[in-house]
C-alpha positions as a Markdown table, in Angstrom:
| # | Residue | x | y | z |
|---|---|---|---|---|
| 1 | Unk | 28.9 | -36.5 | 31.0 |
| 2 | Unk | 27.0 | -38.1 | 28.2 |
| 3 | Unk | 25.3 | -36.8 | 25.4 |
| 4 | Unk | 22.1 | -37.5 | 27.1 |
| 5 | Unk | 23.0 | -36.2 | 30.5 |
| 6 | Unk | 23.1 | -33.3 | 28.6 |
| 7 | Unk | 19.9 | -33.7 | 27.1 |
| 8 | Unk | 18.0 | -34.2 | 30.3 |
| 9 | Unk | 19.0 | -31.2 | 31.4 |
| 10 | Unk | 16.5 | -28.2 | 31.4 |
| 11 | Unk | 18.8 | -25.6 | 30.5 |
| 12 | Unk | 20.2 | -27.2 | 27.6 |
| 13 | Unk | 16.7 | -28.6 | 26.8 |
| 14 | Unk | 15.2 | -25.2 | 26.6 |
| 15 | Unk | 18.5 | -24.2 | 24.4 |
| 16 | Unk | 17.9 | -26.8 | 22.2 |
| 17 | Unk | 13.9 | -25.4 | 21.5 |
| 18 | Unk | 15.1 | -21.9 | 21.2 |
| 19 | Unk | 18.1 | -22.9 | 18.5 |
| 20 | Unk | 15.3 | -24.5 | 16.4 |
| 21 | Unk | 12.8 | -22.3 | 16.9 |
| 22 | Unk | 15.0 | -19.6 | 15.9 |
| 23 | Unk | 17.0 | -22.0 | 12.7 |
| 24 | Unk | 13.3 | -22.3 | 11.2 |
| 25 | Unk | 12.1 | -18.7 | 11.7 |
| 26 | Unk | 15.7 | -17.7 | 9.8 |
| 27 | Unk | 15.9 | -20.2 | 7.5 |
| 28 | Unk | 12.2 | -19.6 | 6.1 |
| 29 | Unk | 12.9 | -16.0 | 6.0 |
| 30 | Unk | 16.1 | -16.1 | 4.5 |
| 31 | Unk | 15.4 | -16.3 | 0.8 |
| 32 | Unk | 13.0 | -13.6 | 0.8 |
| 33 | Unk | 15.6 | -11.3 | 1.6 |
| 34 | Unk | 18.3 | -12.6 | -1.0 |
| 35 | Unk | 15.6 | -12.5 | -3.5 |
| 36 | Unk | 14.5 | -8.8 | -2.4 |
| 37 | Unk | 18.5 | -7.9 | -1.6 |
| 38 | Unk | 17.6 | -7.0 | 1.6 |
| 39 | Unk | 21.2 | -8.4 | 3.4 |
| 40 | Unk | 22.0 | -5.1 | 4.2 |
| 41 | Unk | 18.9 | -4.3 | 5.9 |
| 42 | Unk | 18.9 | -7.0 | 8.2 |
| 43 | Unk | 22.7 | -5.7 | 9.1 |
| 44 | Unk | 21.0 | -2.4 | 9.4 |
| 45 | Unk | 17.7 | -4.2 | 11.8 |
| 46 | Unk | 20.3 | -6.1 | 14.0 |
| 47 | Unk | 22.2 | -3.0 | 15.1 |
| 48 | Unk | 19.2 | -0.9 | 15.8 |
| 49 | Unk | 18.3 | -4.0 | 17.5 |
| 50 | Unk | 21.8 | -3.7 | 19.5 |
| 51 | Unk | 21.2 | 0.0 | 20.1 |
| 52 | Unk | 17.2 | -0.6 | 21.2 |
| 53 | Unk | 18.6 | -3.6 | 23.2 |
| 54 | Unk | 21.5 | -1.2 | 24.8 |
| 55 | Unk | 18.4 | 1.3 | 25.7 |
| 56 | Unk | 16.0 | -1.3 | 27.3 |
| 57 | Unk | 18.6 | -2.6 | 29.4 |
| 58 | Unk | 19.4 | 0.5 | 31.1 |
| 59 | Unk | 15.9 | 1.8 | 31.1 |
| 60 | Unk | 13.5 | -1.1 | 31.8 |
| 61 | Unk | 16.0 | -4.0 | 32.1 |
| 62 | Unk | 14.3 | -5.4 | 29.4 |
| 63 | Unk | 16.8 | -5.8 | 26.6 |
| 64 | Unk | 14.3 | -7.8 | 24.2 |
| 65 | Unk | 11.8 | -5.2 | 24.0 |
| 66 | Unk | 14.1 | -2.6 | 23.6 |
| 67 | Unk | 15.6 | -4.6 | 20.2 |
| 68 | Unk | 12.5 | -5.2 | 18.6 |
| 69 | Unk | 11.5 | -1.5 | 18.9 |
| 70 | Unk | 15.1 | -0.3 | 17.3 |
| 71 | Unk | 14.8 | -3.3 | 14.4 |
| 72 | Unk | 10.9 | -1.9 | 14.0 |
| 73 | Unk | 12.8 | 2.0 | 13.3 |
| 74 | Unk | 14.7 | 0.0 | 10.5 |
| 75 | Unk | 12.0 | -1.8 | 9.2 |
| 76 | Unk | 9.9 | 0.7 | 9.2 |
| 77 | Unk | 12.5 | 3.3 | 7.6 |
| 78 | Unk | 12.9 | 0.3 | 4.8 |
| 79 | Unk | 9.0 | 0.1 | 4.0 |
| 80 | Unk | 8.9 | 3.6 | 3.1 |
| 81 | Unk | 11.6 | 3.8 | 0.7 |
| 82 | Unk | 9.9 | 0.7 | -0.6 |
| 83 | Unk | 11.5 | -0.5 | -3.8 |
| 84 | Unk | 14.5 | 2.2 | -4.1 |
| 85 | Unk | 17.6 | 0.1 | -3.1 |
| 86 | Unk | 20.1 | 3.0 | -3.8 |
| 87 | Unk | 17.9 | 5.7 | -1.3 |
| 88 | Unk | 17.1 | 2.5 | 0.8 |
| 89 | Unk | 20.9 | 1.6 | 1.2 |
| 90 | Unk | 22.0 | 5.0 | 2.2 |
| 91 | Unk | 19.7 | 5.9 | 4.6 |
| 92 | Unk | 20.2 | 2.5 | 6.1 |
| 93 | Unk | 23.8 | 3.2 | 6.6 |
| 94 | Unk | 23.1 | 6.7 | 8.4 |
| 95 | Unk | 20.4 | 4.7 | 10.4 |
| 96 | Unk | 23.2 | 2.2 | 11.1 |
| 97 | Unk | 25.9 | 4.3 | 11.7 |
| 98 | Unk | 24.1 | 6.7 | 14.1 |
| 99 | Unk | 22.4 | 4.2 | 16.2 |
| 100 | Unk | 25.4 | 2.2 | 16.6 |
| 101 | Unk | 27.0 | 4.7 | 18.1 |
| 102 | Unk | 24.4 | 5.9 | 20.7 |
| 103 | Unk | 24.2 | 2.3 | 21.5 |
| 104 | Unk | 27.7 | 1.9 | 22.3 |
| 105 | Unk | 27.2 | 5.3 | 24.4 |
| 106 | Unk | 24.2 | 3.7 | 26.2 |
| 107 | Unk | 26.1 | 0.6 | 27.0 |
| 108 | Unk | 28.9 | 2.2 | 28.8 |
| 109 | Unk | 26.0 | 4.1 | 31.0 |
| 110 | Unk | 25.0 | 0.6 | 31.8 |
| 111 | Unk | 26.7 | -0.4 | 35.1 |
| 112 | Unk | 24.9 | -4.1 | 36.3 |
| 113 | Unk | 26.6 | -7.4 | 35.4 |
| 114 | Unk | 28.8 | -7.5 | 32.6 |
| 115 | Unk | 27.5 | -10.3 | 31.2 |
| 116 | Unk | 23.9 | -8.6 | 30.6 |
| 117 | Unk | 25.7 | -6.4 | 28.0 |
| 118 | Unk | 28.0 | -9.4 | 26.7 |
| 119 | Unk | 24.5 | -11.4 | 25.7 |
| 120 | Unk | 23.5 | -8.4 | 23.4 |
| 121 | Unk | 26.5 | -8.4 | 21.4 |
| 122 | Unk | 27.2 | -12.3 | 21.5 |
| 123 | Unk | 23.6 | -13.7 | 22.8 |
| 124 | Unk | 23.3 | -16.5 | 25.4 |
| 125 | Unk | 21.8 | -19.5 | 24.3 |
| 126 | Unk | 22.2 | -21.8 | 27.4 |
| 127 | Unk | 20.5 | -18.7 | 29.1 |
| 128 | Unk | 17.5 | -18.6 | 27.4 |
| 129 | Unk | 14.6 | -19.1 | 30.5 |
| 130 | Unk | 11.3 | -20.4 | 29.9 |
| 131 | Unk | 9.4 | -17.3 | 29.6 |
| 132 | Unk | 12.0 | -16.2 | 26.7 |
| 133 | Unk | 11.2 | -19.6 | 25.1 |
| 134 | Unk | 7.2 | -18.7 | 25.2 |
| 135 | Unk | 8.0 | -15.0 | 23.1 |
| 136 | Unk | 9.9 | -17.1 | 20.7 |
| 137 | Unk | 7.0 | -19.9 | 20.3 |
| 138 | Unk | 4.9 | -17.1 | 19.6 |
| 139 | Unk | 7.1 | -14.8 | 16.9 |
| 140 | Unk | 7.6 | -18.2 | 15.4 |
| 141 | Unk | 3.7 | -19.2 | 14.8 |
| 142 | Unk | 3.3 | -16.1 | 14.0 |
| 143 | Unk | 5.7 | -15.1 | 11.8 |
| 144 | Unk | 5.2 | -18.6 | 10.2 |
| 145 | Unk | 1.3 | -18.2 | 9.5 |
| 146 | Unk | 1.6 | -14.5 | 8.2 |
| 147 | Unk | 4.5 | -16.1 | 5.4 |
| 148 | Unk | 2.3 | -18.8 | 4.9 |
| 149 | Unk | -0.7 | -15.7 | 3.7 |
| 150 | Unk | 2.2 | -13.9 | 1.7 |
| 151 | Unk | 3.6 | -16.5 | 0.4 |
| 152 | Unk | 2.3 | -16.3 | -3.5 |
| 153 | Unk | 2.2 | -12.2 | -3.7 |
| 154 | Unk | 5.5 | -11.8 | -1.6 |
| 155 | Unk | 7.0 | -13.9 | -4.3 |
| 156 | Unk | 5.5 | -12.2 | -7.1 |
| 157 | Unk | 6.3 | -8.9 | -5.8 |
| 158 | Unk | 9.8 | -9.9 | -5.5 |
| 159 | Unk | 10.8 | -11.6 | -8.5 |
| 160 | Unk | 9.0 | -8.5 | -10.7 |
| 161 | Unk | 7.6 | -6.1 | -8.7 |
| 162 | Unk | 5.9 | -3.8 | -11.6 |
| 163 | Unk | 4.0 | -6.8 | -13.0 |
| 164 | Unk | 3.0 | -7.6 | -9.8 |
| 165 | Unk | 1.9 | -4.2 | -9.2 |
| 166 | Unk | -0.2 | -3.9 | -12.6 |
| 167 | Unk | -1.6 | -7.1 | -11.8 |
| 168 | Unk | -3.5 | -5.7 | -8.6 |
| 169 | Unk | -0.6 | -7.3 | -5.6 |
| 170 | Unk | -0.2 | -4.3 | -3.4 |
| 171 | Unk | 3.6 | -4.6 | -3.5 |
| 172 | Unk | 3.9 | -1.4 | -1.1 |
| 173 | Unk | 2.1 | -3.4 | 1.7 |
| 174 | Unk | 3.2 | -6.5 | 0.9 |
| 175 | Unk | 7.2 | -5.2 | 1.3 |
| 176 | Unk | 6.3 | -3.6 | 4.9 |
| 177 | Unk | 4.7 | -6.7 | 6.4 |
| 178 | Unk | 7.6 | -8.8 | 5.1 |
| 179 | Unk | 10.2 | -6.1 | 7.0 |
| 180 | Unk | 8.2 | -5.9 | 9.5 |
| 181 | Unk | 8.6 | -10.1 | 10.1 |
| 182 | Unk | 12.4 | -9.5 | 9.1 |
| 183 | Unk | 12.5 | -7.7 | 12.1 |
| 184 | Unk | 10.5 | -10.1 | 14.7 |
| 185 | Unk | 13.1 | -12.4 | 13.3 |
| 186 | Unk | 16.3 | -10.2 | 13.7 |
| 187 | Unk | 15.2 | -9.9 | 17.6 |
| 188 | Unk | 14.4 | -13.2 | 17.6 |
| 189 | Unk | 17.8 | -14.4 | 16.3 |
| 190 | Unk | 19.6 | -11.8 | 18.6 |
| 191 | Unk | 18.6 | -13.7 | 21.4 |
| 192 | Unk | 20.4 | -16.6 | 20.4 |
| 193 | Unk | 23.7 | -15.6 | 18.4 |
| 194 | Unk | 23.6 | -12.0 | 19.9 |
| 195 | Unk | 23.3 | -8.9 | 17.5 |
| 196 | Unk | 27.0 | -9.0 | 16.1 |
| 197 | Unk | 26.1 | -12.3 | 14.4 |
| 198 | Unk | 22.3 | -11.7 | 13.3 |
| 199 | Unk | 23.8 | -12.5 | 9.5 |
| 200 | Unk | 24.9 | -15.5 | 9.9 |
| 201 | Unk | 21.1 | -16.9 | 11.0 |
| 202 | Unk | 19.6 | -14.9 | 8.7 |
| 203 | Unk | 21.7 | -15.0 | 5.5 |
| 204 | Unk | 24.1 | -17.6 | 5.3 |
| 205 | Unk | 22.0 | -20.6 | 5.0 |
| 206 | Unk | 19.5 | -18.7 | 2.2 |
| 207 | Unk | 22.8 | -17.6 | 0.3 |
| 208 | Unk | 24.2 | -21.3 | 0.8 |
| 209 | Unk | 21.1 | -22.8 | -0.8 |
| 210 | Unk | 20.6 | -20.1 | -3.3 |
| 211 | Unk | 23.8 | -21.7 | -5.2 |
| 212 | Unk | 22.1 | -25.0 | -5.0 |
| 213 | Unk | 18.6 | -24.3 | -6.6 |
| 214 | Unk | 16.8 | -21.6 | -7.9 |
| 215 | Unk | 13.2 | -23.5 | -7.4 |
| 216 | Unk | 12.0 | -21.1 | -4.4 |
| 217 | Unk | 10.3 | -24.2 | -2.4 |
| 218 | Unk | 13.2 | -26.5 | -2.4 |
| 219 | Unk | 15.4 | -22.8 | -1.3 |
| 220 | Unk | 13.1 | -22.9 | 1.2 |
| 221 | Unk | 13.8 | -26.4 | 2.5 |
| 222 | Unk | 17.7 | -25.8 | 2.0 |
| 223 | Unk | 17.5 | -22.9 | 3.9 |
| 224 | Unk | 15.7 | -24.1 | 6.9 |
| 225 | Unk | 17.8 | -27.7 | 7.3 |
| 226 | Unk | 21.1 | -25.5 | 6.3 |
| 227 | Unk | 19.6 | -23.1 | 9.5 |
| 228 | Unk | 19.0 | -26.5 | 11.6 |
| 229 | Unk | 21.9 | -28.0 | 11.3 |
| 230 | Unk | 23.9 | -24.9 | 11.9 |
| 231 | Unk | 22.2 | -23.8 | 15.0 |
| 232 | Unk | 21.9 | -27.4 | 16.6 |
| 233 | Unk | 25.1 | -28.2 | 16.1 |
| 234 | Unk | 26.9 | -25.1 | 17.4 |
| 235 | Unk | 24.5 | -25.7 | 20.5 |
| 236 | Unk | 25.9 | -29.6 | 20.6 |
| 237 | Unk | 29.4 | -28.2 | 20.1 |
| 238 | Unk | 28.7 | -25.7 | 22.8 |
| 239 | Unk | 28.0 | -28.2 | 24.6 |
| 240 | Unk | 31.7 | -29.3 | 24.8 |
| 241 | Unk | 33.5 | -26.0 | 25.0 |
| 242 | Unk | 31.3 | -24.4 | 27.6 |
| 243 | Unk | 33.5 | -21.5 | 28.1 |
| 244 | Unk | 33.1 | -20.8 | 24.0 |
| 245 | Unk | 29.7 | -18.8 | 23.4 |
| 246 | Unk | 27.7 | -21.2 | 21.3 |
| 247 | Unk | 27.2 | -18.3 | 19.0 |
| 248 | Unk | 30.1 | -18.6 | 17.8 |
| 249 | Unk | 30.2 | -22.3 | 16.9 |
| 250 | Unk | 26.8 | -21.6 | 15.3 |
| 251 | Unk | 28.6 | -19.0 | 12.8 |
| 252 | Unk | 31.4 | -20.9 | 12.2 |
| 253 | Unk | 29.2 | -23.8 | 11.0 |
| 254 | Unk | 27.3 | -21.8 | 8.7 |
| 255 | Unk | 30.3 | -20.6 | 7.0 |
């Protein structure tokens, strides 16, 4: 088959949507979280997300849901702390620790297909149906327009937080709706690269561009084409090793 048999096809059509969707969402969120050193809380968000994900499936069969409730309990656990990374850090690593254990625990309960508790860990891009690609449409506007609103004080709040405070920014509220769009986007990525590999969406590409510039807008850019290029290629790539997740060819890439 071609290139654009492939292309015509639904499935990989609808892959090809939810791998940018997804590269965008990442790729703008990205710097925000080198900038506020927040790469271990996404590695905390994704495994509450694979514990919340473990808990959906065997309750509701609704694995989605289930992952953005557990990366909300990390998220929500980080906006309190606030700006305290060494209090933030450890109780993220409890967090972590605990709820990847009840979500292994939760998994072995689980006794459907296999494959239902394979996509967690390692996501399923080809997979991805058409009702999955409208919850992604709308994390992605959304999560788009409310960084759009936060752009100026997230940034100020970031790069000095206690000017920003004395300067009127509400850096406490600010911080919490910014975690709070981390994890939309940690669920969201799941989807596609599965919970194991949440970092390499959400990370890589910022941390790639961030030894390239330090001008936040052209970071930005960076980020997202560095996300793009990444998760459209490992799909293209997947496309040739169908047995291969594309997951993985999307990690591989951003390394």
């Amino acid at each position: 088959m071609t290139l654009s048999d492939y292309l015509s096809d639904t499935f990989v059509q609808n892959a090809l949507i939810a791998a940018t969707l997804v590269a965008v969402t990442a790729g703008l969120i990205g710097p925000f979280v080198i900038i506020r050193d927040l790469a271990f809380a996404v590695h905390g968000a994704a495994e509450l997300a694979f514990t919340g994900a473990a808990a959906g499936l065997l309750v509701a069969n609704n694995p989605v849901l289930g992952a953005l409730l557990g990366s909300l309990v990390v998220a929500t656990a980080i906006g309190l702390l606030g700006d305290r990374p060494r209090e933030r850090n450890s109780a993220i690593g409890v967090i972590l620790a605990f709820g990847l254990g009840v979500g292994v625990y939760l998994l072995s309960l689980y006794t459907g297909f296999a494959t239902a508790a394979t996509n967690i860990l390692f996501g399923q891009l080809f997979g991805v149906s058409r009702s999955q690609i409208n919850l992604l449409i709308i994390v992605a506007i959304a999560v788009l327009m409310t960084m759009t609103l936060l752009y100026r004080p997230l940034l100020f709040a970031s790069v000095d937080p206690d000017v920003a405070l004395a300067r009127g920014v509400p850096t406490r509220l600010v911080g919490l709706l910014f975690v709070y769009l981390l994890a939309l986007t940690v669920t969201e990525a799941a989807q596609i690269v599965g919970t194991l590999l949440v970092l390499s969406l959400a990370i890589t590409p910022a941390a790639a561009a961030a030894r390239l510039t330090a001008r936040t807008p052209v970071l930005i850019a960076l980020s997202i084409a560095f996300a793009l290029i990444a998760a459209d290629g490992g799909l293209l790539l997947g496309l040739l090793k169908p047995h291969v997740k594309a997951s993985v060819f999307i990690s591989a890439i951003k390394a």
